[in-house]
C-alpha positions in Angstrom: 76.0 111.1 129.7 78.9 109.5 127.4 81.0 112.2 125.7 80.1 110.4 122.6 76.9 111.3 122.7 77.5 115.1 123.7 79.7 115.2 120.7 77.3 112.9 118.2 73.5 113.1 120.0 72.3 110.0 121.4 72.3 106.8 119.4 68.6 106.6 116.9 66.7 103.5 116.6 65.6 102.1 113.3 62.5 103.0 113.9 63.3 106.5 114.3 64.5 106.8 110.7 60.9 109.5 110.0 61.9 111.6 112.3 64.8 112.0 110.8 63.7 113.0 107.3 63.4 117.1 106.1 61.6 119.1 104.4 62.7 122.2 102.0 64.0 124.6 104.7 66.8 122.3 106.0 67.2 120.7 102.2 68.3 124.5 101.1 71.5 124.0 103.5 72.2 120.4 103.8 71.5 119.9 99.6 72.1 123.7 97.9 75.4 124.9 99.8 78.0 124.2 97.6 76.0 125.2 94.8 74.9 128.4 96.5 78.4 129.3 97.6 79.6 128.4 94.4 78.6 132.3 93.9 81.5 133.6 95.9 84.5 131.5 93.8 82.8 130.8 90.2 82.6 134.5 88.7 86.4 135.1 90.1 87.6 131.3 89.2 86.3 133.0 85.8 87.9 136.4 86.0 91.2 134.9 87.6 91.9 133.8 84.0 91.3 137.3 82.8 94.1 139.1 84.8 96.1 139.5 81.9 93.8 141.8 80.5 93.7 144.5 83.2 90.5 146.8 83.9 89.8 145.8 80.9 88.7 142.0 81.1 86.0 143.5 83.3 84.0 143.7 80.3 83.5 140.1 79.6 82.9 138.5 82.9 79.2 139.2 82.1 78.9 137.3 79.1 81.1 134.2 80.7 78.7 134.3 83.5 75.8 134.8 81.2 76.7 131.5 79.0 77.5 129.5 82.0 73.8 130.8 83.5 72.1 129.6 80.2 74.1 125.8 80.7 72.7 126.0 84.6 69.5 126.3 83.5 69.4 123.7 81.2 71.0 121.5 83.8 68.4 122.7 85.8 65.1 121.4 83.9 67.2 117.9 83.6 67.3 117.4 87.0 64.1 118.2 87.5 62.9 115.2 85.2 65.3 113.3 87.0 63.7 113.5 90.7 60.8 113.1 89.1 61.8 109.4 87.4 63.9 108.6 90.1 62.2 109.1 93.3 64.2 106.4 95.4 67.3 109.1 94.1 68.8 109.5 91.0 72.3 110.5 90.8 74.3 110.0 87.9 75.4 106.6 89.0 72.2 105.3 89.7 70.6 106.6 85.7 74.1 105.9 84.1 73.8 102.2 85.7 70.6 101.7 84.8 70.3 103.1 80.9 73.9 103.1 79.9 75.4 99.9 81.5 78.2 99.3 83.8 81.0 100.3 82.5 78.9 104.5 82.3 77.6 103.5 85.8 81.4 103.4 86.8 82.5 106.1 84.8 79.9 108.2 86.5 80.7 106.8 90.0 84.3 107.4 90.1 83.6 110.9 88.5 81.6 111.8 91.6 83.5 110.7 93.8 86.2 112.8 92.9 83.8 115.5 92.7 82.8 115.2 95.8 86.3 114.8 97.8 87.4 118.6 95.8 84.0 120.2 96.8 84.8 119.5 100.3 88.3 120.8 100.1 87.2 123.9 98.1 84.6 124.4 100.1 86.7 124.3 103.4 89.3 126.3 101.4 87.3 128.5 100.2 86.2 129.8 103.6 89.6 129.9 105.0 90.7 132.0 102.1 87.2 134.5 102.7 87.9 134.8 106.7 92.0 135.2 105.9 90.7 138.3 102.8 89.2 140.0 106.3 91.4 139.1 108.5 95.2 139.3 106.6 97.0 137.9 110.0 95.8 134.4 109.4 96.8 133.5 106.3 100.1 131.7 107.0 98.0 129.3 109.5 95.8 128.3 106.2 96.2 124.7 106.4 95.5 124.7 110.2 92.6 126.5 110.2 91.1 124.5 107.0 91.7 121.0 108.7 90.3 122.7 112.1 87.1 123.6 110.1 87.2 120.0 108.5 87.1 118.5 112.1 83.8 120.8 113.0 82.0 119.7 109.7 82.7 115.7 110.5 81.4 116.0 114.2 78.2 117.7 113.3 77.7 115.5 110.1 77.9 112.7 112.7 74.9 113.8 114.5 72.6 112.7 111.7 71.3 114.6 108.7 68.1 116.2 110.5 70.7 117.8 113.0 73.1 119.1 110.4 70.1 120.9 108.6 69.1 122.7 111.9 72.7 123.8 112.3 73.4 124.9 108.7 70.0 126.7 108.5 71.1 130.5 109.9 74.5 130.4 108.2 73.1 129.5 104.7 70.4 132.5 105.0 72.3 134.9 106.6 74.7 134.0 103.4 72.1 134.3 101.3 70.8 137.6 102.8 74.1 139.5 102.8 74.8 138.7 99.8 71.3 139.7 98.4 71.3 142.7 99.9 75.0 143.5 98.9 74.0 143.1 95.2 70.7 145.5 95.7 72.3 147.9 97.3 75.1 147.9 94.2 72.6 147.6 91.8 70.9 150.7 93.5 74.0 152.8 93.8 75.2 152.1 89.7 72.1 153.0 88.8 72.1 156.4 90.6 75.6 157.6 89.3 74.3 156.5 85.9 76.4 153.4 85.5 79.6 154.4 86.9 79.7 154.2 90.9 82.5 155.1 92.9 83.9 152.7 95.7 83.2 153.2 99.2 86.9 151.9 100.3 90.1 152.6 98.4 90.7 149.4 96.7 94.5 148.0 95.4 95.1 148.9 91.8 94.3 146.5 89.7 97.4 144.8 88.2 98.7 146.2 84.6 97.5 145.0 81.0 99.9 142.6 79.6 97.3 141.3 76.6 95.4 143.6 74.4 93.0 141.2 73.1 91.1 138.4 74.4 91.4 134.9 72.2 89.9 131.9 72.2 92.0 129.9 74.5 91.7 132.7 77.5 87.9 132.9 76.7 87.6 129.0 77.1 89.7 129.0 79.9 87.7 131.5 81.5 84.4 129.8 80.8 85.3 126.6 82.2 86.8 128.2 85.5 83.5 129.9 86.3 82.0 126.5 85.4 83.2 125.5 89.1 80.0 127.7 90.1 77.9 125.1 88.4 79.0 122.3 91.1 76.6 120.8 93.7 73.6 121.1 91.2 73.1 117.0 91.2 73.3 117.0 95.1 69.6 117.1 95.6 68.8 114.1 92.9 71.3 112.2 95.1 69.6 112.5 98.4 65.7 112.1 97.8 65.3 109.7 99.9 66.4 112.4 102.9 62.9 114.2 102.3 59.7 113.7 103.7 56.5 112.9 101.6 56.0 113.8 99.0 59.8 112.7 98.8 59.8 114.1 94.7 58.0 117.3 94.9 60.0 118.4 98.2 62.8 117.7 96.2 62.0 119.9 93.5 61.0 122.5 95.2 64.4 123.0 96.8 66.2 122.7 94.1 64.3 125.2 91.9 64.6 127.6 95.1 68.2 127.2 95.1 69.0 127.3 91.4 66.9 130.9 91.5 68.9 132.0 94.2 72.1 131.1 92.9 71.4 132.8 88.8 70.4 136.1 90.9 74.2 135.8 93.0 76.5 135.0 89.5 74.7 137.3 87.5 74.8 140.2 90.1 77.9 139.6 91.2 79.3 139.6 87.7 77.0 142.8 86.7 78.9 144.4 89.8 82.3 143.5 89.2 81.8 145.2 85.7 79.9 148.2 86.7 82.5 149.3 90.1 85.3 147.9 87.6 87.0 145.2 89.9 89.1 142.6 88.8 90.6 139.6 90.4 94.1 139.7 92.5 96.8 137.5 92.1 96.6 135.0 95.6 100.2 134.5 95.7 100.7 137.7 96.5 101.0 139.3 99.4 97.2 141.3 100.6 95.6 139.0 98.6 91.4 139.8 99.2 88.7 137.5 97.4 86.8 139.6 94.8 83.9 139.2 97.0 86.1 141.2 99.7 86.7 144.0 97.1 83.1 144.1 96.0 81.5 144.3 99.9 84.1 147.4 100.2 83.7 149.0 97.5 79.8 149.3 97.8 79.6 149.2 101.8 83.3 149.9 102.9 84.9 148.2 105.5 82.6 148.6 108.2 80.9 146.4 110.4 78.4 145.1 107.7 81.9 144.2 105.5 82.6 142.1 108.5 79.2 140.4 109.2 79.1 139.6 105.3 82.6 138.2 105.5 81.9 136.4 108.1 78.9 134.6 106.7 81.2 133.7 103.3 83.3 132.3 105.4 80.9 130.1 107.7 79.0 129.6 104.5 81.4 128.1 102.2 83.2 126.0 105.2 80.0 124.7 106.1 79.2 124.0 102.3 81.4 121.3 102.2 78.3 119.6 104.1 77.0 119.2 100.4 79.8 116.3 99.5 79.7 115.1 103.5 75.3 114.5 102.8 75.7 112.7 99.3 79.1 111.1 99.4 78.4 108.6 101.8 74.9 107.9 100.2 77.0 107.3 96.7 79.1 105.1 98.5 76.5 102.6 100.0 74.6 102.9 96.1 78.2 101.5 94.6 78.7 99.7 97.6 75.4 98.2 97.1 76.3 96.5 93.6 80.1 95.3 95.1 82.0 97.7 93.6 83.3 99.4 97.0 83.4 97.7 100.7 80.3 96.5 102.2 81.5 98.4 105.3 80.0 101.8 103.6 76.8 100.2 103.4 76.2 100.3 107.3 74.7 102.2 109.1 76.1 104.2 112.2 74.6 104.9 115.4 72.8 108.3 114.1 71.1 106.5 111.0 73.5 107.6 108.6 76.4 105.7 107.0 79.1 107.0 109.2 82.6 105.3 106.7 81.3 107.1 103.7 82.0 110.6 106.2 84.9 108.7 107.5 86.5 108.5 104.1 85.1 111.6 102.3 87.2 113.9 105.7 90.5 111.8 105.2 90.7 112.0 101.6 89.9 115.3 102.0 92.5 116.1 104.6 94.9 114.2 102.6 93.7 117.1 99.2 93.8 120.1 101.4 97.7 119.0 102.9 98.9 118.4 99.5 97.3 122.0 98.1 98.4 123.8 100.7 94.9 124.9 101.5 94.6 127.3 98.5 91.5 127.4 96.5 92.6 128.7 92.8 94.9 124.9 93.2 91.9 123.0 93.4 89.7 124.9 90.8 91.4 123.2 87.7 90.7 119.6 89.2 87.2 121.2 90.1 84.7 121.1 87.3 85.4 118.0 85.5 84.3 115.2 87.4 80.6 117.6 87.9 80.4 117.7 83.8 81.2 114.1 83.4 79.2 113.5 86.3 76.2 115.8 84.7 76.7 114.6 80.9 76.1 110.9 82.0 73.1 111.5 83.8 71.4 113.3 81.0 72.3 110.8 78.8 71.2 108.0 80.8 68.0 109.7 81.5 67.5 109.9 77.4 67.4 106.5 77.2 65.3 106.0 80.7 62.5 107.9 78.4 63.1 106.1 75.1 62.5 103.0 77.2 58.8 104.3 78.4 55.8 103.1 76.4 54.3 105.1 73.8 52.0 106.7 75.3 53.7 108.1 78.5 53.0 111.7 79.1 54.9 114.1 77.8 57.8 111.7 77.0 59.2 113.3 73.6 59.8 116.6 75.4 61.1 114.7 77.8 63.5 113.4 76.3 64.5 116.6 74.3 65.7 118.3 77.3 67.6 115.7 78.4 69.1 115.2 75.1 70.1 119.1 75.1 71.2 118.6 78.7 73.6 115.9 77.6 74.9 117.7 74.6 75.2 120.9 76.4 77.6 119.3 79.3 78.9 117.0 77.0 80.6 120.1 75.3 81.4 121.2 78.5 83.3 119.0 79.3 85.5 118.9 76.5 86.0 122.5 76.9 86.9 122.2 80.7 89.5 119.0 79.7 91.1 120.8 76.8 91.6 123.6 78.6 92.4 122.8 82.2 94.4 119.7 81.3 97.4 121.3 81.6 96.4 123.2 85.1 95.7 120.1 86.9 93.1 118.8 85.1 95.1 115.8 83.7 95.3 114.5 87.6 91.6 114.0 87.5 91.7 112.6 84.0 94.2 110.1 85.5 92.1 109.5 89.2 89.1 108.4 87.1 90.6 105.5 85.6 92.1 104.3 88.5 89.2 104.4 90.6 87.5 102.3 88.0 90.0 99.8 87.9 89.8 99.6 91.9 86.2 99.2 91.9 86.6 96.6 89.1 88.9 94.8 91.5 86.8 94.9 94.4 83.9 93.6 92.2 86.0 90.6 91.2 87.1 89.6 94.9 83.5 89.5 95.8 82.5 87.5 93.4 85.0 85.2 94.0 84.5 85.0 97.7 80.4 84.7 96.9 81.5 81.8 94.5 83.8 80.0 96.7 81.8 79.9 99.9 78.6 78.9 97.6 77.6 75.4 99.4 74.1 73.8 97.9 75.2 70.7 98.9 74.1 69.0 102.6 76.4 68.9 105.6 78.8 66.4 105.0 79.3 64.2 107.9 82.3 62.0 106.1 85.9 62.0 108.1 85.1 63.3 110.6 87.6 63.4 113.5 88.8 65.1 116.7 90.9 67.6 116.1 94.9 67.4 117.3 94.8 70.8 119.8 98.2 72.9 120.4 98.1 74.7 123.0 102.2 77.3 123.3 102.5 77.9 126.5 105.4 79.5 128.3 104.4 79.0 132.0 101.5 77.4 134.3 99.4 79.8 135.2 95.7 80.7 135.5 95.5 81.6 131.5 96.9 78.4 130.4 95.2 76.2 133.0 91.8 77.5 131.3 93.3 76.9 127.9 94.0 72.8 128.6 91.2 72.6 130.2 88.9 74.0 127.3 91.5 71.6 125.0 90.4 68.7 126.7 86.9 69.0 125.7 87.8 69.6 122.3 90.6 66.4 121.9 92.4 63.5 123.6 95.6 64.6 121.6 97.1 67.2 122.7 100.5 68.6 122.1 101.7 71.8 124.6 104.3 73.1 123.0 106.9 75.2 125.4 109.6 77.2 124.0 112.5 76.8 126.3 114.8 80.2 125.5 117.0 80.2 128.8 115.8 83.4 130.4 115.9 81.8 133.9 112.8 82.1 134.1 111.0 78.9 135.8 110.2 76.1 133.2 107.4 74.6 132.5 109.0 71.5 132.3 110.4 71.4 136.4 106.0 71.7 137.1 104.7 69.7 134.4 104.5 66.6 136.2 103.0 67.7 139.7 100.8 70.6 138.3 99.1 68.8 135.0 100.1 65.0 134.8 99.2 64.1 138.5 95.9 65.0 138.2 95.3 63.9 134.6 96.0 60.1 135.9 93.7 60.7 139.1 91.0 60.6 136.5 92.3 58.9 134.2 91.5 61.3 131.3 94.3 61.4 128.7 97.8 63.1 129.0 98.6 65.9 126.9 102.0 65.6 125.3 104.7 68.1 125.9 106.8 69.6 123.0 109.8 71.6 124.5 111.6 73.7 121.7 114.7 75.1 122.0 115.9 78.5 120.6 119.5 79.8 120.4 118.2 83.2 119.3 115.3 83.5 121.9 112.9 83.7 119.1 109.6 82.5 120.7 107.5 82.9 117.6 109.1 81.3 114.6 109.8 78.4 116.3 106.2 77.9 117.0 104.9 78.6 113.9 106.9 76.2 112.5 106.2 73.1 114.8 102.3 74.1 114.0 102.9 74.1 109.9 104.6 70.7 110.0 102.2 69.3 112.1 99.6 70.2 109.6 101.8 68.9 107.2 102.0 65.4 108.6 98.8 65.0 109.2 96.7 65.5 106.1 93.3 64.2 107.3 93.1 66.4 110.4 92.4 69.8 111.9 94.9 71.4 113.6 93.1 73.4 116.6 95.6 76.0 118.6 94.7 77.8 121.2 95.6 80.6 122.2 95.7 82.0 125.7 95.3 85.7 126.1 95.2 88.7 128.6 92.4 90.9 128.7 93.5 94.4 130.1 91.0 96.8 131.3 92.2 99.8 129.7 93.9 100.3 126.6 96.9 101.7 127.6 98.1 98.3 130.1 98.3 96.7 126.6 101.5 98.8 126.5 102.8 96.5 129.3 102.7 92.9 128.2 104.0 91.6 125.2 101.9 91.2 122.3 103.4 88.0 120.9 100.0 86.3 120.8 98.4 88.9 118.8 101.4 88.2 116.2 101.1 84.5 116.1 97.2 84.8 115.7 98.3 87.3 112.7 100.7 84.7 111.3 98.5 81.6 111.6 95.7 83.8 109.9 98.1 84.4 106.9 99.7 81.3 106.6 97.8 78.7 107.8 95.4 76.5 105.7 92.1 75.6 105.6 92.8 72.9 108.5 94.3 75.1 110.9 91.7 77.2 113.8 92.7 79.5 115.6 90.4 80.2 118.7 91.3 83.1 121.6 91.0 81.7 125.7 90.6 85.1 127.3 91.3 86.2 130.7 90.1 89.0 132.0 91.8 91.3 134.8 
């Protein structure tokens, strides 16, 4: 067996493609991650803003958490309506497209893209950071260990989606479980020491007050850091079409299961970080834990369920990542689709999924976890923007997706009422999360956005030109036509160029060999030119080629070639200038390394200077 297919699972037929679809138990992992794991950063992305307080910004973590609950749940219904109208899969691109017009489509595409590349990174970093909060000894190997974790996600993202839901399944729900029971167990233990517990562990002491009151700005920076826990909601609306029948209502059902799941995490994780009194710690400083960290200890202690817990944050929000790794590559092929990004993205790979959308989405990731060191609280600024913008598009679109239904359709003026409060909700959202993260970071997604619009724009443009220009409705034209005039460089006789005049003189009777003559002392092809080609050329009496010897002071081989071929094109403006190219064909990659690779270059320079009546065509020979 290959080591590819160890690595990746064997290679799936088209016709395999059912097999490969899942049902709500493996859509919980694949789909739900990132918003499920969103539990164990949103509530201290929130509280991280409210250091400044002391103890006392303890107090309104619950009502941040509560607001940003109340937003989820209106996202929530949205989304609903929009599986339900857009069973094929209806991410924000596809309704902004559809309703709004391009120029939202865009919007919304380069939005989620953007989206998608920081939920990978914070995902990935957000696990380092948990397992490092455990385990203090690894945090100066942070960027190792996130791109290390990075490489694990693409190789079991390349076995296919049905294959990443089995393997995702048992870290999600011991996540989930730990978690769950964590917050029980708190919510117990408050409620027997009548609302004020005492911690298990001895904790650090929570850094001084520096601001006695909590304004406007803090409170809206607060709310739109905890916003980051409302990320990954649109995942499942993207990827429909990797359920099983009934396709919608699978797809509902998971995200309904997860969106429950998620309110009971932020609210009790909130609720406990009141009650036990924990705030957030600094991360630039030295014994730096997660809040999650602090909260485990100071209802279990460290013991050996602080440590299974921690370790299931950690595989839970590396793996979560897996969210951006299943819909980014299907957002891909959907722009793709229209011409706005590379056609390559809309192939498929040997495992049924489209394998450059996970090629890109881990190198721009990569690339994002380098440049931020690796360190979550970076990348929450850049975080919740391009999921609002993302979110407030959709809604919209979806308004108009109703307006556009006939009268009578079912239901259709409620419909469109909670869409419309959907869309106004994030809408506001995201004004808060701009105005008030711009200045964190926020202004380098505000900047990405644009740019990634313009570069779809451009790739749109070249492929209309290219469809435009190779647009042919008329018959084959059969006017002028001649033999082409064949070059053929050739710096010895040898097998290689014996098959290249050969093949030339099935193509042509006018042939020009052209022989750069550098004065290596190496044997010339001149001294055999008459016994080993012209001798038997006049035995048959089949035309002689002509020989062009070039000299070169400087023992440049390729210029002069080039430009022998370019003014023979030149000079003959009715013809087709064919050269031919003879070429070695090494076994293994690494003999490449031992011959010189001056034919690749000429093919290169011919490619990107020739006209449209020079060909290039490769004579292999194969060791």
């Amino acid at each position: 067996m290959a080591i590819s297919d160890v690595l990746f699972g064997r290679p799936l037929a088209t016709s395999e493609e059912r097999a490969e679809h899942i049902g709500v138990a493996a859509g919980i992992p694949i789909f739900g991650l990132d918003a499920l794991t969103s539990a164990a950063y949103g509530p201290e992305a929130a509280m991280a803003l409210l250091i400044p307080l002391g103890v006392y910004g303890t107090q309104f973590i619950v009502p941040i958490i509560t607001a940003i609950l109340i937003l989820l749940v209106i996202v929530f219904f949205s989304y609903r309506q929009t599986i339900a109208a857009y069973p094929n899969g209806g991410g924000s691109y596809t309704v902004a497209s559809e309703n709004l017009g391009e120029g939202a489509g865009l919007l919304a595409a380069a939005a989620l893209m953007i989206d998608y590349i920081l939920t990978a990174a914070v995902g990935v970093s957000g696990g380092v950071t948990a397992l490092s909060s455990a385990i203090p000894g690894l945090q100066p190997f942070t960027i190792e260990l996130c791109l290390m974790v990075l490489l694990v996600l693409v190789i079991v993202n390349l076995r296919g989606v049905k294959d990443t839901g089995s393997a995702f399944i048992l870290p999600t729900f011991l996540f989930i479980g730990t978690l769950l029971v964590m917050v029980g167990v708190g919510v117990f233990k408050t409620f027997a020491a009548g609302g004020h517990p005492h911690s298990v562990a001895v904790l650090p002491p929570a850094l001084p007050q520096t601001v006695k009151l909590l304004g406007l700005w803090m409170l809206m920076k607060a709310f739109s850091s905890g916003c980051a826990a409302m990320t990954g909601v649109e995942a499942v609306s993207n990827g429909v079409m990797a359920f099983g029948e009934p396709r919608a209502k699978k797809a509902q059902y998971t995200l309904t299961i997860i969106i429950a799941i998620l309110i009971v995490l932020l609210y009790g994780i909130a609720w406990l970080s009141r009650s036990y009194q924990i705030m957030a710690m600094n991360p630039d400083e030295a014994g730096y834990q997660s809040l999650l960290s602090l909260l485990v200890s100071a209802v279990f202690g460290r013991g050996w369920f602080y440590f299974l817990t921690m370790g299931s944050v950690f595989l839970a929000l590396a793996l979560s990542a897996n969210t951006a790794f299943a819909d980014f590559p299907r957002l891909t092929r959907a722009i793709a689709l229209h011409d706005y990004l590379p056609h390559v993205f809309i192939l498929r790979g040997r495992r049924l999924l489209f394998s450059h959308g996970v090629y890109a989405l881990s190198g721009l990731t990569a690339v994002i976890l380098v440049l931020f060191r690796g360190v979550t609280d970076r990348l929450i600024p850049l975080y919740a923007i391009g999921a609002f913008l993302a979110f407030t598009l959709s809604q919209a679109g979806m308004v108009i997706h109703w307006k556009k239904q006939e009268g009578d359709h079912k239901g259709r003026g409620w419909h469109m009422f909670v869409n419309g409060v959907g869309a106004v909700a994030t809408g506001l959202t995201t004004i808060i999360v701009l105005a008030s993260k711009f200045m964190s970071g926020a202004w380098v997604t505000a900047l990405l956005v644009p740019i990634l619009i313009l570069i779809m724009m451009a790739v749109k443009r070249h492929y209309v030109r290219v469809r435009s220009e190779m647009r042919d409705m008329t018959p084959l034209n059969l006017a002028h036509l001649e033999q082409p005039i064949v070059v053929i460089p050739m710096a010895r006789w040898d097998r290689i160029t014996e098959k290249a005049l050969r093949f030339g003189l099935l193509l042509s009777k006018e042939i020009r060999v052209v022989h750069v003559d550098c004065d290596e002392g190496e044997e010339s092809l001149c001294e055999v030119w008459n016994t080993k080609v012209l001798e038997p050329l006049r035995q048959e009496n089949m035309p002689e080629p002509e020989l062009i010897s070039l000299m070169s002071t400087y023992r440049q081989i390729i210029t002069p070639v080039m430009d022998y071929i370019l003014e023979l094109e030149k000079a003959n403006p009715t013809r087709k200038v064919a050269v031919l190219l003879p070429e070695l064909v090494v076994k293994h990659w690494w003999e490449n390394l031992l011959h010189n690779q001056r034919v690749q270059l000429l093919k290169l320079l011919l490619l990107l200077k020739g006209k449209q009546r020079i060909i290039v065509v490769n004579i292999p020979w194969y060791l």
